[in-house]
N, C-alpha and C positions, 0 to 999 in steps of 0.2 A: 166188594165194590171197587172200580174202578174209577173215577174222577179225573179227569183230562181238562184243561183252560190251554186251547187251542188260538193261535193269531190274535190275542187279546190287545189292543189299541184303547187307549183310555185318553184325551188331551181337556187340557183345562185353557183357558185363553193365556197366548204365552209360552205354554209350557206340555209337552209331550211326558206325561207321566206313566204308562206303558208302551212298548214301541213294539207291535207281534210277539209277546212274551209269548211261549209254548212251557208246560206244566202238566207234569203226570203224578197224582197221590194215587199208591194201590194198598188195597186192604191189609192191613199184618205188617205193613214198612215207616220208617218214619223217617220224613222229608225234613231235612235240614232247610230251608231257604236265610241267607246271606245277603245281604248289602249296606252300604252306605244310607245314612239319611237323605231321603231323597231321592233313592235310587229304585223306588216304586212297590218295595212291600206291601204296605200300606193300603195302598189303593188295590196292588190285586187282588188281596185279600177282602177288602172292601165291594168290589163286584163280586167275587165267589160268595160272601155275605148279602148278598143281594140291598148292600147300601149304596151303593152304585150301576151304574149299566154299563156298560163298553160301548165305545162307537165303534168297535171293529171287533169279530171274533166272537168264539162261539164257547158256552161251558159244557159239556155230555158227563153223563153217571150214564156206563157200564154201556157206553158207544152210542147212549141217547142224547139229542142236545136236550136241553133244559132252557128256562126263560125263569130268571130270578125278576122278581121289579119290589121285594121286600125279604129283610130277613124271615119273613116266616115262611115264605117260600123255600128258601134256604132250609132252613130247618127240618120241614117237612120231606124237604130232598133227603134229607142224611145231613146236613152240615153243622156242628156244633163250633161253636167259637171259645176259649176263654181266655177275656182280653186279660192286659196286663194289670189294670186298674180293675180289681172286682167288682161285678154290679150285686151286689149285696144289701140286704135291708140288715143294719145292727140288731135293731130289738126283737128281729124274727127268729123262730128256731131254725134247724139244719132244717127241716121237713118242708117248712112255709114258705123258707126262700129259694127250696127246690122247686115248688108245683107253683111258681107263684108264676100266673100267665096260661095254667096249664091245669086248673085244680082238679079233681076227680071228684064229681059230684055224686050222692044220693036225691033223694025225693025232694021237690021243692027246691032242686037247686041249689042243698048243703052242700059243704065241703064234704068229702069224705077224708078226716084227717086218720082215719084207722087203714083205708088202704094205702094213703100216700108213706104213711112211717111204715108199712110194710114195705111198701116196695124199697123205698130209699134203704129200710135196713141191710135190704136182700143184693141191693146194686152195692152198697160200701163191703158187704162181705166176699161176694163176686170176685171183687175187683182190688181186694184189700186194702179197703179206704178209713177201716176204723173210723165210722163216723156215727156219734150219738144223735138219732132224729129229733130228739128231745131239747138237744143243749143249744143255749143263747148264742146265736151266733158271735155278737158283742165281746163274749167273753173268751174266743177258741183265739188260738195263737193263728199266725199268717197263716204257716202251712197247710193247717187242718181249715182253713176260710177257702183255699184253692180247693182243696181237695172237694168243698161244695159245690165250687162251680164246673167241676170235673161229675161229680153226679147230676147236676142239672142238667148236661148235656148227653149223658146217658141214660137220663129220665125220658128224654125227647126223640131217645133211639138214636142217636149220631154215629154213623159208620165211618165220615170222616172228621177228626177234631181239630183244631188249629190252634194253637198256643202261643200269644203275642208275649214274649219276653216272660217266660215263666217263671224265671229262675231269680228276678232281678229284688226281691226282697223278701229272698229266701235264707236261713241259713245253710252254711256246705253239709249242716245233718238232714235238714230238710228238705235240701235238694238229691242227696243221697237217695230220700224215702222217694222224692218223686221223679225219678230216673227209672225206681221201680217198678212206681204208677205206670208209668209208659211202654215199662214191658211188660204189663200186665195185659192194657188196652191192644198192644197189638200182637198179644199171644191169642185174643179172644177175636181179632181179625179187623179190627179197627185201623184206620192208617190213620196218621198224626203229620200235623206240621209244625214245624218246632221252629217258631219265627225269633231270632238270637243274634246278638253282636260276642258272644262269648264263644271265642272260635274252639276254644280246649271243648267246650260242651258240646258243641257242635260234632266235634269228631267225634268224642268218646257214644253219644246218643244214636246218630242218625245212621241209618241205613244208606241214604244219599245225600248231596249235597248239591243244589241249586243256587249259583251268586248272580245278583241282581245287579248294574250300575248302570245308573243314568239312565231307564227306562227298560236296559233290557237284559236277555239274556246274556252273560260273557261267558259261562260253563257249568260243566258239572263237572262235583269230583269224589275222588271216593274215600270216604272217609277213614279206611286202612290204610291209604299209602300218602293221601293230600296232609301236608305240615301245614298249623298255622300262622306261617310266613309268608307260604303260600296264595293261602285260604285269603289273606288281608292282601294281598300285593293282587289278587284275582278281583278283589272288593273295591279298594284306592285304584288300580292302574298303576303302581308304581311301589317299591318297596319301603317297608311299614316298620319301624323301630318297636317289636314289641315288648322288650324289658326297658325299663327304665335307667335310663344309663346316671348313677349321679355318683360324686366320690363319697367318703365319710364325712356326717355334717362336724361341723366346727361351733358349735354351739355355744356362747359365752354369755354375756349377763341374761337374767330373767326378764323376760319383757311382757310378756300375759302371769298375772297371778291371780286365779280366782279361789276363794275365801270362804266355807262354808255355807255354798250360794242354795238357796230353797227358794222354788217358786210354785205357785199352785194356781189350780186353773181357779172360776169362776165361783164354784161349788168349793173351793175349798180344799180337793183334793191334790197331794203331793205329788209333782211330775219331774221336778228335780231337787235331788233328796242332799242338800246339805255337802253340794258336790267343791273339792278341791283338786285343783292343777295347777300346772306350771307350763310356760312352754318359753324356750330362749331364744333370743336372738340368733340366727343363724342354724333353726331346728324346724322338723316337720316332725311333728306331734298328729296322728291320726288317731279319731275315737271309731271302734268298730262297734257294731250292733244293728239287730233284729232294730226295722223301723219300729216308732211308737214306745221307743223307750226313753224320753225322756230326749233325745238329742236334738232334734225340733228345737224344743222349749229352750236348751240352753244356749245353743248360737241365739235365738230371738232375745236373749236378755243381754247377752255377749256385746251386739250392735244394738240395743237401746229399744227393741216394740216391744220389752216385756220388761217389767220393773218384779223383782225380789223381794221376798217377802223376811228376807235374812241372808247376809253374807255382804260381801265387797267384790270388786271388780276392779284391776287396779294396771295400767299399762305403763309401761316405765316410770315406775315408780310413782305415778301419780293417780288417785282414787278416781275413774268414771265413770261407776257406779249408778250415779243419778243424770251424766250427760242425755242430752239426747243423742236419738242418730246424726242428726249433721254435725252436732259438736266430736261424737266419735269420729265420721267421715272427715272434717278436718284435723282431727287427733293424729291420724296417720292413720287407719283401721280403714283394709277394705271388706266386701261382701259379697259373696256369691251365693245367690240363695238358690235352697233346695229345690223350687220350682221355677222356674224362669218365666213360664206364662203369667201365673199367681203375680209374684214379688218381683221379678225380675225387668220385665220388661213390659211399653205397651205395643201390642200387636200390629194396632190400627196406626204407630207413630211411622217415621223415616227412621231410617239408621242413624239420621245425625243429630233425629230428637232423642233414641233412647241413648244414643253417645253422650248426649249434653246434658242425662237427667238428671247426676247428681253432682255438677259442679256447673249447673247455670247461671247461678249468681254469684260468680265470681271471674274477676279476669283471668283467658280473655274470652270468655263466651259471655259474660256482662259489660253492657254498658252502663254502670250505674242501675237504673231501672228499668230500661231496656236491655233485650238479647243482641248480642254481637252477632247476627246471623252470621254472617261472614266471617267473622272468627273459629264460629261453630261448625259451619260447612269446612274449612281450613283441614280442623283437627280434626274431623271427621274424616276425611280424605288420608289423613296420614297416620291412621290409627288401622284403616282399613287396608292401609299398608301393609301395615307392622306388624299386625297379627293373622293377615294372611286371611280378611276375612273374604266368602264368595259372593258378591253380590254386583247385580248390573249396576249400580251406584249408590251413591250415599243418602240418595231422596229415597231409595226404593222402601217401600214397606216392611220394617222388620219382621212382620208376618206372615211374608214371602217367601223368609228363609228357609233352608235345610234347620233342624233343629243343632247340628252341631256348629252352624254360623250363628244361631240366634245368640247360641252359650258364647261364641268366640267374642260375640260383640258387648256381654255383661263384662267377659275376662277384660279385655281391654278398653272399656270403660273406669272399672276398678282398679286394674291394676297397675293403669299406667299414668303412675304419679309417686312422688315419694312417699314409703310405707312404713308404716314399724310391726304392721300385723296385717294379715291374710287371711281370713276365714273364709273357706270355699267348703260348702254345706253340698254333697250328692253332685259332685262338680262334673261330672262326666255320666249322669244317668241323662239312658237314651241317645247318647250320638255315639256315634260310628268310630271303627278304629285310627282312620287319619287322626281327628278330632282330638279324639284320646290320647293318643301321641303327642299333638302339638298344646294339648290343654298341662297336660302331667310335664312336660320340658319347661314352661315357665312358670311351673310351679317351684321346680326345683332349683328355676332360675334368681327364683326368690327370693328363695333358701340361700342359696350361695350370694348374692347382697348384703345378708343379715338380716333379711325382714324374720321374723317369727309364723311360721304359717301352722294352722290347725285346718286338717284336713277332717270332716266328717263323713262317714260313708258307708251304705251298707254292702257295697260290693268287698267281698276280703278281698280280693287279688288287687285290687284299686288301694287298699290299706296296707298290705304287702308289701305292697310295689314301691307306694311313696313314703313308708312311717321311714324314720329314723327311732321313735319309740311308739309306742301304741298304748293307748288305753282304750277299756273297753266297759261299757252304757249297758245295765242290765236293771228294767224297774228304776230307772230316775238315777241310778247310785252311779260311780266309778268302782268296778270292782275287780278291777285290774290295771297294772302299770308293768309293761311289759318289753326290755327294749326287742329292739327286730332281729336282733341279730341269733341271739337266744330263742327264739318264739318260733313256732311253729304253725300251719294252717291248720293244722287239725286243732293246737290248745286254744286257740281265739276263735275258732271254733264253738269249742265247748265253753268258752266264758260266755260267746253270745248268746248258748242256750239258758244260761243261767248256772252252769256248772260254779262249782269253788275250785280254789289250788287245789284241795287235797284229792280232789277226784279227777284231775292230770296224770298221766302216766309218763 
């Protein structure tokens, strides 16, 4: 099967979000696509999905056009999608949440669940997916939950697949396994799009390389001889710092000390087990781990939405444990949370409401009981200075943004005030390598102040890059303290999967 998106034009009021993009996926290759936030993935994947239409341009499978006006069209064509967020039912087996939309019925319109666990058994051995049709979805680790929605798209016969950021809450053994996958799917003639800001992945996967900026095409490249210097400066338009330049930290008194901290969800159960750390002033301390282990829960008690059911919380020397969050946020404590849409930001605000949302009642964006609009507009203006964020102005819609402006404007929101602690939770998931660059330089910038910053994050090259020491989140617990220098990508690796020291080599 061949797949072509020909002169593709997509505009939203304002805004040009494909500009005659041209695109070839062929059967058995797998398509690198690259770009910036903003720079129109997104959407043309979203017309190839048939959740959008093009105002210009045409899609053909195997020199036919086609007419999407619904994913199932899509579908039915050959297209399988699997996004980066799983659409997944928890309490259904691997089987249910395969055929679910698609069931194979007997007499009366049952399910036929004897042919469907046949078949799913027969596509995971195929394709070497080791997957039990039986098992609770709920309960399978990330990697084996992808690998479900890699059989639902082969359930549905996809000739071509598309993979929105596959890798990104993965660990590097489970990305290992599914670099596999991918050579599995396109030995059996399948072509893949392997939609990624991870430029080393990029190279090392893709058969080709298509970079998207600012609606359009700017090249292709081939992933044997294109460097990821390259690959980002072809992305940004301009050359891209991608090690992290920072000298050895200077680390001096303790200024986070958390204290045999245990908290448990609603039910009862433990999701952070009784955990101790340190982190100093003038340190970047990064926790790595597989999401869903527990590190959620511990920045949320860290900054004050979750209360402990046992331990202390203690930042220079003073217990804030029981503070709330604005008593921590005048404490010196800032916060970057793991979602930005969720926690982070409102959508529907201006830039210089979500700038002002968490020191509005105070000078000088308070008047007493009234807002200083004009004080707020002020700093607003010189904040989007300072951190270089992109936007046609400070009224404009923070919803409007690129996702790596939306982050820029929580960064300098929080950051820019005096600190004694940093907690930036998945600080850099989902935006692009500029972003990443100018997010990771004032973090470190931080750092060399003396603030105390705790980096969490499930990207290891992101915890690499930035630990001065690392610990690492496996089941609720700390079960490693590891400095960087020492450490390897493969041992923090294998703590993420749950490994012990002794099984280190």
């Amino acid at each position: 099967m061949e797949l072509e998106l020909r002169g593709i034009t997509k505009r939203f009021p304002g805004v040009v979000a494909n500009d005659n993009v041209n695109l070839t996926v062929r059967g058995g290759e797998v398509l690198a696509l690259l770009g910036e936030n903003g720079a129109g993935k997104s959407t043309l994947m979203n017309i190839l999905y048939g959740l959008y239409r093009a105002d210009e341009g045409e899609i053909l499978i195997d020199g036919e056009t086609v007419h999407f006006t619904s994913p199932r069209d899509a579908i039915k064509a050959g297209i399988g999608m699997v996004h980066q967020h799983f659409m997944l039912v928890p309490n259904f087996s691997v089987a249910d949440n395969v055929i679910l939309g698609v069931e194979p019925t007997i007499s009366l319109g049952r399910i036929n669940r004897r042919a469907a666990r046949k078949r799913v058994a027969q596509l995971s051995r195929d394709f070497g997916l080791d997957l039990d049709p039986d098992a609770l979805t709920e309960t399978l680790a990330v990697g084996i939950q992808q690998r479900i929605e890699i059989v639902k798209v082969l359930f549905r016969d996809a000739k071509v697949v598309v993979f929105d950021e596959p890798t990104a809450v993965l660990t590097p053994q489970e990305i290992e396994d599914f670099f596999r996958i991918v050579e599995t799917l396109t030995a059996a003639g399948r072509g893949v799009v392997f939609i990624t800001h991870k430029l080393k992945e990029a190279g090392r996967i893709a058969d080709r390389i298509v970079v998207l900026r600012r609606g359009k095409t700017v090249g292709e490249a081939d992933p044997k001889t294109a460097t990821p210097a390259q690959l980002a400066e072809m992305m940004v338009g301009r050359p891209v710092e991608l090690v992290v330049s920072k000298t050895e930290a200077e680390g001096s008194a303790t200024m986070l000390k958390v204290a045999n901290l245990a908290v448990t969800d609603p039910e009862g159960r433990l999701l952070v087990n009784h955990v101790n750390l340190e982190v100093r002033a003038g340190e970047i301390v990064g926790i790595a781990g597989v999401q869903g282990n527990g590190q959620s829960e511990l920045v949320e008690t860290l900054v004050g939405l979750r209360r402990p059911i046992e331990g202390t919380v203690t930042l220079d020397g003073v217990d804030i444990t029981h503070l709330t969050p604005r008593e921590r946020h005048r404490s010196g404590v800032a916060h970057i949370p793991e979602d930005r849409q969720r926690d982070g930001l409102v959508s529907s605000f201006s830039n210089t409401e979500n700038l002002a949302r968490t020191g509005y009642y105070e000078a000088p964006l308070s008047k007493g009981v009234n807002m200083n609009w004009e004080g707020a507009r002020t700093e607003a203006e010189r904040l989007v200075r300072d951190f270089d964020i992109r936007t046609p102005s400070t009224e404009t819609t923070t919803g409007k943004l690129s996702g790596g402006n939306q982050q820029k404007v929580i960064v300098a929101r929080e950051i820019s005030r005096p600190l004694k602690l940093a907690i930036a939770s998945q600080p850099t998931r989902g935006v692009d390598v500029g972003s990443i660059e100018y997010i990771h330089h004032r973090l470190v910038e931080l750092r060399d102040k003396g603030v105390a910053v705790l980096v969490v994050s499930t990207e290891l090259d992101e915890i690499m890059a930035l630990s001065d020491r690392i610990l690492v989140m496996f089941d609720g617990d700390i079960i490693a303290d590891l400095q960087r220098s020492e450490t390897s990508h493969n041992d923090v690796g294998l703590y993420m999967a749950g490994a012990k020291g002794e099984h280190i080599s």
